[in-house]
MIROMAR-134307 format. One record per residue (C-alpha): residue number from 1; x, y, z. Coordinates in steps of 0.1 Angstrom, whole numbers, plus 5000, padded with zeros to 4 digits. Layout:
<recs>
<rec pos="NUM" east="X" north="Y" up="Z"/>
...
</recs>
This chain:
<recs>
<rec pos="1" east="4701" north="5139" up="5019"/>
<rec pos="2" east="4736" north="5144" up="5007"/>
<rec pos="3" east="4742" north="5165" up="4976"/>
<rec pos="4" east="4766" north="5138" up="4960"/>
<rec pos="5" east="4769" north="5160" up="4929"/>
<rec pos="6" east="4787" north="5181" up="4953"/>
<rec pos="7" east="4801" north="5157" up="4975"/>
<rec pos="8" east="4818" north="5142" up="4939"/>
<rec pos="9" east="4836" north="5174" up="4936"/>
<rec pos="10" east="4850" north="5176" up="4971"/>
<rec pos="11" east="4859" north="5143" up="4968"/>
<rec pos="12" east="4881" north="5151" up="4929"/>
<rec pos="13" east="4897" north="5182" up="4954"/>
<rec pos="14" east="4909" north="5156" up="4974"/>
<rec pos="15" east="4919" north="5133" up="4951"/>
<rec pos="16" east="4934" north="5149" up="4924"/>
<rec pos="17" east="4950" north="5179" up="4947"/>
<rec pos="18" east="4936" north="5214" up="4932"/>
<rec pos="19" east="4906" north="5227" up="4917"/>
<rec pos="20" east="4915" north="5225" up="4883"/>
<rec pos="21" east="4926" north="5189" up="4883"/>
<rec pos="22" east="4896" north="5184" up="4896"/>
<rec pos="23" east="4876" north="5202" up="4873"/>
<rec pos="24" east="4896" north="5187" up="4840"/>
<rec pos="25" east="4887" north="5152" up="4864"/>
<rec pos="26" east="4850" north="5160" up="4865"/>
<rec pos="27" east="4845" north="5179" up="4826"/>
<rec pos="28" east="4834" north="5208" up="4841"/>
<rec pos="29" east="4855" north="5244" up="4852"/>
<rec pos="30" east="4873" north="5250" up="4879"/>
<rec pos="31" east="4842" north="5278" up="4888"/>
<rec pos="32" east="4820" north="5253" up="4892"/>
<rec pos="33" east="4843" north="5227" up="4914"/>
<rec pos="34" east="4845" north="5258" up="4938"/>
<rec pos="35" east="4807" north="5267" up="4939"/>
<rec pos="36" east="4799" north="5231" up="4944"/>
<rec pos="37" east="4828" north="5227" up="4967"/>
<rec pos="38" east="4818" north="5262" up="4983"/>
<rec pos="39" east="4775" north="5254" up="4987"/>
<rec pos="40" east="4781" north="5222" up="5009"/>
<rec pos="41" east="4804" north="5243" up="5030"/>
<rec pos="42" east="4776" north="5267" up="5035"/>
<rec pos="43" east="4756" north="5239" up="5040"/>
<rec pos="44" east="4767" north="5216" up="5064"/>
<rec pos="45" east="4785" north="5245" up="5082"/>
<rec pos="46" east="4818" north="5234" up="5083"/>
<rec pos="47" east="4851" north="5233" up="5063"/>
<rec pos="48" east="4855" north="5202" up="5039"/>
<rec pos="49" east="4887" north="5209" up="5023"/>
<rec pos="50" east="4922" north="5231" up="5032"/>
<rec pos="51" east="4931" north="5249" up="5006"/>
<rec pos="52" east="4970" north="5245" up="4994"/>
<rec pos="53" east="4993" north="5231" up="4977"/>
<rec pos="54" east="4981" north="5201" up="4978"/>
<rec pos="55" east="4943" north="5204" up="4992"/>
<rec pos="56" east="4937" north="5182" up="5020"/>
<rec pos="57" east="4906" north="5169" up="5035"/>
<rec pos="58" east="4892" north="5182" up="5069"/>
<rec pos="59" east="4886" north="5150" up="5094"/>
<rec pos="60" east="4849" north="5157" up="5079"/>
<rec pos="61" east="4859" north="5159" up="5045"/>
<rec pos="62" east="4873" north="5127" up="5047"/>
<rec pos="63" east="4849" north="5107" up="5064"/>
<rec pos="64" east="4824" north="5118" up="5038"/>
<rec pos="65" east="4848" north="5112" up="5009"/>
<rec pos="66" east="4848" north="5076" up="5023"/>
<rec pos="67" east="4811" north="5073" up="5023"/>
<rec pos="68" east="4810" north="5086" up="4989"/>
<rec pos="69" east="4835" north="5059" up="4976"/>
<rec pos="70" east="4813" north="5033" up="4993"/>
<rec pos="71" east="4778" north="5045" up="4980"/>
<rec pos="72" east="4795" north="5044" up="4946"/>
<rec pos="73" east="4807" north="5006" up="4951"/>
<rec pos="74" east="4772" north="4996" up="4955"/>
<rec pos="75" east="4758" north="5020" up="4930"/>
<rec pos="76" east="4779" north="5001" up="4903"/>
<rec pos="77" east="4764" north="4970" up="4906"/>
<rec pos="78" east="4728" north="4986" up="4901"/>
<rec pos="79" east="4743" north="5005" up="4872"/>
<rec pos="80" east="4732" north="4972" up="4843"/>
<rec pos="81" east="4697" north="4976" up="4858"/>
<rec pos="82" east="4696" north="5014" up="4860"/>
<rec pos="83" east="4708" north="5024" up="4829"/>
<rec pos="84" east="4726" north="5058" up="4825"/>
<rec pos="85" east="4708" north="5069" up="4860"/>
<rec pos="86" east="4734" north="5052" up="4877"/>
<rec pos="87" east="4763" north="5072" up="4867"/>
<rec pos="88" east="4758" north="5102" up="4889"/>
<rec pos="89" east="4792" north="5121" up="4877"/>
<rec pos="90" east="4803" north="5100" up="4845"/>
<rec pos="91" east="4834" north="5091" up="4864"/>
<rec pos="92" east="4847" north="5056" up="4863"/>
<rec pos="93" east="4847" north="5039" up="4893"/>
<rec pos="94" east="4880" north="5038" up="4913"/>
<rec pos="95" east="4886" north="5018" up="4940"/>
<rec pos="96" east="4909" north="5029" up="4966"/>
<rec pos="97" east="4934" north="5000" up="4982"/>
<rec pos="98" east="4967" north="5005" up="5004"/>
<rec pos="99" east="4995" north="4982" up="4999"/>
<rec pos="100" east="5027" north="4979" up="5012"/>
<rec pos="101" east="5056" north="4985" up="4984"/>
<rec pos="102" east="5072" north="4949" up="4990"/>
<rec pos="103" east="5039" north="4931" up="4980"/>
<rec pos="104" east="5035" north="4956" up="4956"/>
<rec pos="105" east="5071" north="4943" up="4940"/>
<rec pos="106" east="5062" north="4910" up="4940"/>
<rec pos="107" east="5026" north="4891" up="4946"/>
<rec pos="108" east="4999" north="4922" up="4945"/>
<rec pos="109" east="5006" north="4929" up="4905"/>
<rec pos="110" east="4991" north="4894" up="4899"/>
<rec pos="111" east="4962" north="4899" up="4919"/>
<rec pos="112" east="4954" north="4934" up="4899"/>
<rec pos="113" east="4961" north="4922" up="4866"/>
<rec pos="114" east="4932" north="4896" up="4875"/>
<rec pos="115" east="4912" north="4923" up="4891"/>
<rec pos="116" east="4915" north="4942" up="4857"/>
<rec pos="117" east="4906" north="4918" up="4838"/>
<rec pos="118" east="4870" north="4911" up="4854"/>
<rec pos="119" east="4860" north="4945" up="4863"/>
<rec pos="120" east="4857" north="4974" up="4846"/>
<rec pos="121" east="4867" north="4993" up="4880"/>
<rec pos="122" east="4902" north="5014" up="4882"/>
<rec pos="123" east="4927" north="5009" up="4909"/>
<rec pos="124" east="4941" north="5039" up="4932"/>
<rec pos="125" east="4966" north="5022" up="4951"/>
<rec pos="126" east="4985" north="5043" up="4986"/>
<rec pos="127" east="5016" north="5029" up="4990"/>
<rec pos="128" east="5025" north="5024" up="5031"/>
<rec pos="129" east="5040" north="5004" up="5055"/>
<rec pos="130" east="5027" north="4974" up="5057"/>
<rec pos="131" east="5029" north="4985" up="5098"/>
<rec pos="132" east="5005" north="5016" up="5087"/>
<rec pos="133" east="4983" north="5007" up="5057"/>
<rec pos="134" east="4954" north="4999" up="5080"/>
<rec pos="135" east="4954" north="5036" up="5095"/>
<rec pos="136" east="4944" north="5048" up="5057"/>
<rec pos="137" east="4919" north="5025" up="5061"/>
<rec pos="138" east="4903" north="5038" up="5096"/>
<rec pos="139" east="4910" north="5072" up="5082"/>
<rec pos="140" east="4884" north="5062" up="5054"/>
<rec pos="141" east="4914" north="5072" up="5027"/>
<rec pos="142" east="4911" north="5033" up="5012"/>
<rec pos="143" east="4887" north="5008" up="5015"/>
<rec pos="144" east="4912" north="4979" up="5016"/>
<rec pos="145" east="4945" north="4973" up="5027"/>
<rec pos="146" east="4973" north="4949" up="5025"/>
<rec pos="147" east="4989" north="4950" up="5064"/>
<rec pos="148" east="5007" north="4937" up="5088"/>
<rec pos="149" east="4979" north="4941" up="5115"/>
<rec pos="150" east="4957" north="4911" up="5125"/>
<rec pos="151" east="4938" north="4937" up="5148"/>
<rec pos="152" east="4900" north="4941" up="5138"/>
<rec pos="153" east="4893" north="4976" up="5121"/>
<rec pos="154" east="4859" north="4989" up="5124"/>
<rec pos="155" east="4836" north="4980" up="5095"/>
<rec pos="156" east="4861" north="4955" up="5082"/>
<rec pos="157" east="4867" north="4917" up="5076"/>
<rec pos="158" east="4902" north="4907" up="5082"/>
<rec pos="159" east="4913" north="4877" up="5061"/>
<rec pos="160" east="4946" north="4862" up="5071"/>
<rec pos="161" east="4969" north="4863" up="5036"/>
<rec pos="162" east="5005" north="4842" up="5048"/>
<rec pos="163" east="5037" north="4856" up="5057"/>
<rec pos="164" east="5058" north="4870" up="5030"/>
<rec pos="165" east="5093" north="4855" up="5040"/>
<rec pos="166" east="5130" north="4877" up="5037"/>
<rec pos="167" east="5159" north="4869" up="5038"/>
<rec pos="168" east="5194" north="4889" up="5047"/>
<rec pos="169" east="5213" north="4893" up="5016"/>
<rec pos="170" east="5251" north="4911" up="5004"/>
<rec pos="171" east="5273" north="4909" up="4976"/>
<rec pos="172" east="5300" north="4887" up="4975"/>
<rec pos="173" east="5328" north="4912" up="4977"/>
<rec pos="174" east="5308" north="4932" up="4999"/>
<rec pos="175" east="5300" north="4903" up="5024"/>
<rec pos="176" east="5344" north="4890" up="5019"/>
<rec pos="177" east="5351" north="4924" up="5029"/>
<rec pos="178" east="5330" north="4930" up="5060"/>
<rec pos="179" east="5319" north="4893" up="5075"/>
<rec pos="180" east="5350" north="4875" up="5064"/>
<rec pos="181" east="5351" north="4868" up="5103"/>
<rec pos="182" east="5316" north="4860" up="5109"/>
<rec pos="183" east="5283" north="4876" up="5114"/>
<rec pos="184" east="5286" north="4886" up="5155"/>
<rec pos="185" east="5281" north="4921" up="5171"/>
<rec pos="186" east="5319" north="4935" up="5160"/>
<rec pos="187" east="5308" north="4931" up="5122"/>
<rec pos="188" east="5273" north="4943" up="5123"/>
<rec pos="189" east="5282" north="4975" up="5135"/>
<rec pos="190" east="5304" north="4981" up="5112"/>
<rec pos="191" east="5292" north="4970" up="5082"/>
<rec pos="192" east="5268" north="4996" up="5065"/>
<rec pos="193" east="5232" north="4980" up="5059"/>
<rec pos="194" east="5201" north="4994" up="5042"/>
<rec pos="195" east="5166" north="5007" up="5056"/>
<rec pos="196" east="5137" north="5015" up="5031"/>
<rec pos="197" east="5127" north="5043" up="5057"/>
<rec pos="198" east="5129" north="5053" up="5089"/>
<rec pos="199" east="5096" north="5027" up="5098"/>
<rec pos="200" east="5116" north="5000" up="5085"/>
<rec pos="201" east="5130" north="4975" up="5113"/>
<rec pos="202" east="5137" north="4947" up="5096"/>
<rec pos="203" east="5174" north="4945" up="5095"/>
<rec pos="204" east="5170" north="4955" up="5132"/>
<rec pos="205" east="5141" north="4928" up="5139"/>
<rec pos="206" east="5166" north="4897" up="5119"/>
<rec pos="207" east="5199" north="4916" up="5142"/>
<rec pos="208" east="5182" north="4909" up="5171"/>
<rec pos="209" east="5164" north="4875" up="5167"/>
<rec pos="210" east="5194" north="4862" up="5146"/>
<rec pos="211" east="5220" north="4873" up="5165"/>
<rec pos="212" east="5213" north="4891" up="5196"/>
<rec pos="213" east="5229" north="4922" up="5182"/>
<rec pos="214" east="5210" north="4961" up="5185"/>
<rec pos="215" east="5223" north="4975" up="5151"/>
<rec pos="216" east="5243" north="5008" up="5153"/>
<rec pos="217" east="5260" north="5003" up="5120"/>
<rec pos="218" east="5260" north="5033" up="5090"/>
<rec pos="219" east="5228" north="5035" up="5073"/>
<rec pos="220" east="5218" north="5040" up="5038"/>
<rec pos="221" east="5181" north="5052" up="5034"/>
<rec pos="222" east="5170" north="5033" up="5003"/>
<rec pos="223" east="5129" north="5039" up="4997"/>
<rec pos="224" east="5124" north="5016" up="4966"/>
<rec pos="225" east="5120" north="4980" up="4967"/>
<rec pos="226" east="5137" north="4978" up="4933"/>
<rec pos="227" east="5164" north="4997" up="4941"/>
<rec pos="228" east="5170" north="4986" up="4974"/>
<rec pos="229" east="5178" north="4954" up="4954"/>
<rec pos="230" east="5205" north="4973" up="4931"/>
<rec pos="231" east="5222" north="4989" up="4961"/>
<rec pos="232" east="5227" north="4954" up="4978"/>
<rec pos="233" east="5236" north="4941" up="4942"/>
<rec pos="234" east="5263" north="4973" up="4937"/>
<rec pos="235" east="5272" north="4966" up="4972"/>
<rec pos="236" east="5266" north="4995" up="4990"/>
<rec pos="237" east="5246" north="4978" up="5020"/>
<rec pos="238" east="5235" north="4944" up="5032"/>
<rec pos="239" east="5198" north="4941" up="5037"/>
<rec pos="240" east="5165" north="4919" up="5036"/>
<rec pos="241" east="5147" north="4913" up="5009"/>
<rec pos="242" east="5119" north="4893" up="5004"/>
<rec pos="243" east="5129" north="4855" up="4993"/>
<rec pos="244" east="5111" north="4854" up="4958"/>
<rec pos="245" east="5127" north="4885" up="4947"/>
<rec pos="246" east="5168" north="4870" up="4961"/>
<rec pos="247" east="5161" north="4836" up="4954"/>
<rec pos="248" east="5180" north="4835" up="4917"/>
<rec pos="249" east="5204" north="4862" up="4921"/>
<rec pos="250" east="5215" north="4838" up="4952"/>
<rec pos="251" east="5215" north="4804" up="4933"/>
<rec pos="252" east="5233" north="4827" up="4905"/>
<rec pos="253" east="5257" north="4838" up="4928"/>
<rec pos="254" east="5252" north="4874" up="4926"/>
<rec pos="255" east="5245" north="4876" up="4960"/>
<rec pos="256" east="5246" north="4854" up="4993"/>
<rec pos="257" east="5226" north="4851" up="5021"/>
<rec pos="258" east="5244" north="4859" up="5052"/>
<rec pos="259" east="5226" north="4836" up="5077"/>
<rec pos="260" east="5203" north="4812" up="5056"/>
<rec pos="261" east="5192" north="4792" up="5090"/>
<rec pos="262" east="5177" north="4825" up="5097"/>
<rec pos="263" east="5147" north="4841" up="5074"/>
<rec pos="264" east="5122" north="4862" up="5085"/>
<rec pos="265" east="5082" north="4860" up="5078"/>
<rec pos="266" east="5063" north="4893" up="5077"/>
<rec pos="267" east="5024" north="4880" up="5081"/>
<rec pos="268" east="5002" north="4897" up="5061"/>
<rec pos="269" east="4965" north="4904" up="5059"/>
<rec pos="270" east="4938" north="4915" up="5040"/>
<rec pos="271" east="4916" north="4941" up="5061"/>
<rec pos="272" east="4881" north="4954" up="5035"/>
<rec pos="273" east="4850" north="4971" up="5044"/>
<rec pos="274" east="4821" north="4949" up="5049"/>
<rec pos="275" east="4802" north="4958" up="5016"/>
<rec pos="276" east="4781" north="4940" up="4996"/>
<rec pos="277" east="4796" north="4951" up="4969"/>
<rec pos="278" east="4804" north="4927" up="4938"/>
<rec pos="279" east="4841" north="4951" up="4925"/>
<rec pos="280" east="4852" north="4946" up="4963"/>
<rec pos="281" east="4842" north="4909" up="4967"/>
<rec pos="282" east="4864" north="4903" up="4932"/>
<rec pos="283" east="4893" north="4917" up="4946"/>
<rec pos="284" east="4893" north="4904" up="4979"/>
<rec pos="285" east="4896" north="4870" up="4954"/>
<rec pos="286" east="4918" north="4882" up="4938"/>
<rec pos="287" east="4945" north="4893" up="4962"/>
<rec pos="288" east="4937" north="4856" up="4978"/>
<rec pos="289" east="4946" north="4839" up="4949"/>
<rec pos="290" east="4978" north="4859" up="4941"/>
<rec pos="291" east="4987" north="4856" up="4980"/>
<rec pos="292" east="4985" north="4818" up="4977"/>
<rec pos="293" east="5016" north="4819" up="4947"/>
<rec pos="294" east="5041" north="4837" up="4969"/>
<rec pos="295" east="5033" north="4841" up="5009"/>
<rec pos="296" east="5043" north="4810" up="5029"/>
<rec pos="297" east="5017" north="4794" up="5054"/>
<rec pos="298" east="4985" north="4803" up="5028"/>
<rec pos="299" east="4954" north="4780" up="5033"/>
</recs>
């Protein structure tokens, strides 16, 4: 059997970073986080956490950090019947969820507001490419995950969310000074465009559907979903942004669309472990119901 009292405090290393964020975490010293931490070491043999700055998991650490998170899932729907034996730590109960930072701009805040407000569970969401999100899931780092991958993860049910649909956006002046001529291969690579990061290729992906055009323009590296909305607003850039967030600045006339006939749809999905637990199943209703106000092609 698993010591979980000292798998909890491994796990709070992990989570909040050091020992004695951990410890404040837990209410107990930063001495005893390290004995705990220290006597599973010794007893599985091997190393659970890296010390630095932050800690880090081991591939070990992690994978029983994730079965911690689970066990505590199911434990807190046997907590009414148990009593205080159920709380083994006196933590609340946080579940972990990766989400990309578009959805988390737009149609994911309705879905945890309504997750909130039926559970008395905390959120810890990892922000990721929507391209990524379901590696912190087979890494065991979340236990759901907004993404862009329809491929099965092990463990997990895969529930098919819509497409969250973009559109390629500039500021008047800026799109009168640098497409007066068109949109064609001679403005594109000129005109400076925005990428949240360097895993971003959407403007590349619309470029090259659209218009048949590999992008070599200047780059600005804009890694907020807000503020890549100001830049294109300021015009520094042109860029896509998802249609509900455009859709009144471009009827206002603070921006235009630079090639309406042409949108892009991102599909999205909703990958969770298969547990039977009742704080996962109300999210995973939650997120469905939120999805079905903004993504295009929901059932």
């Amino acid at each position: 059997m698993l010591d979980y009292p000292s798998l909890a405090a491994v796990a709070a290393v992990v989570r909040e970073g050091t020992f004695e964020r951990a410890a404040a975490a837990l209410g107990i010293t930063p001495s005893a986080v390290s004995q705990r931490v220290r006597g599973l070491e010794e007893r599985l043999g091997a190393v659970l956490i890296v010390r630095g700055q932050p800690c880090e998991a081991t591939e070990l650490g992690r994978t029983l950090c994730a079965h911690l998170d689970r066990v505590r899932l199911l434990e807190h729907d046997l907590a009414p019947m148990l009593g205080g034996i159920g709380a083994r730590t006196g933590e609340r109960l946080t579940l972990p969820v990766a989400v990309n930072a578009d959805s988390l701009a737009t149609w994911f805040p309705s879905a945890a507001a309504a997750f909130g407000r039926m559970a008395d569970v905390s959120l810890d969401l990892a922000l990721d490419d929507e391209a990524h999100t379901a590696e912190r899931l087979r890494s065991g780092e979340v236990l759901a995950a907004v993404t862009a991958e329809h491929a099965p993860v092990q463990g997990c049910r895969t529930i098919p969310l819509g497409a969250l649909r973009y559109a390629a956006c500039a500021s008047p002046d800026f799109a009168g000074l640098h497409f007066a001529g068109g949109i064609n291969a001679e403005t594109l690579g000129r005109a400076p465009y925005l990428r949240f990061d360097r895993r971003d290729l959407l403007q590349a992906r619309w470029a090259r559907e659209g218009h048949a055009v590999e992008l070599v323009g200047p780059v600005h590296w804009v890694p907020s979903t807000h503020g890549f909305l100001d830049m294109t607003l300021l015009g520094l850039g042109w860029g896509l942004h998802p249609w509900v967030m455009v859709e009144d600045h471009i009827a206002a006339g603070r921006l235009v669309e630079l090639a309406p006939a042409h949108r892009v749809d991102v599909a999205l999905y909703w990958t969770a472990a298969r547990l039977h637990a009742g704080s996962l199943r109300g999210l995973t209703e939650a997120v469905r119901a939120a999805a079905r106000t903004v993504l295009v092609g929901c059932g």
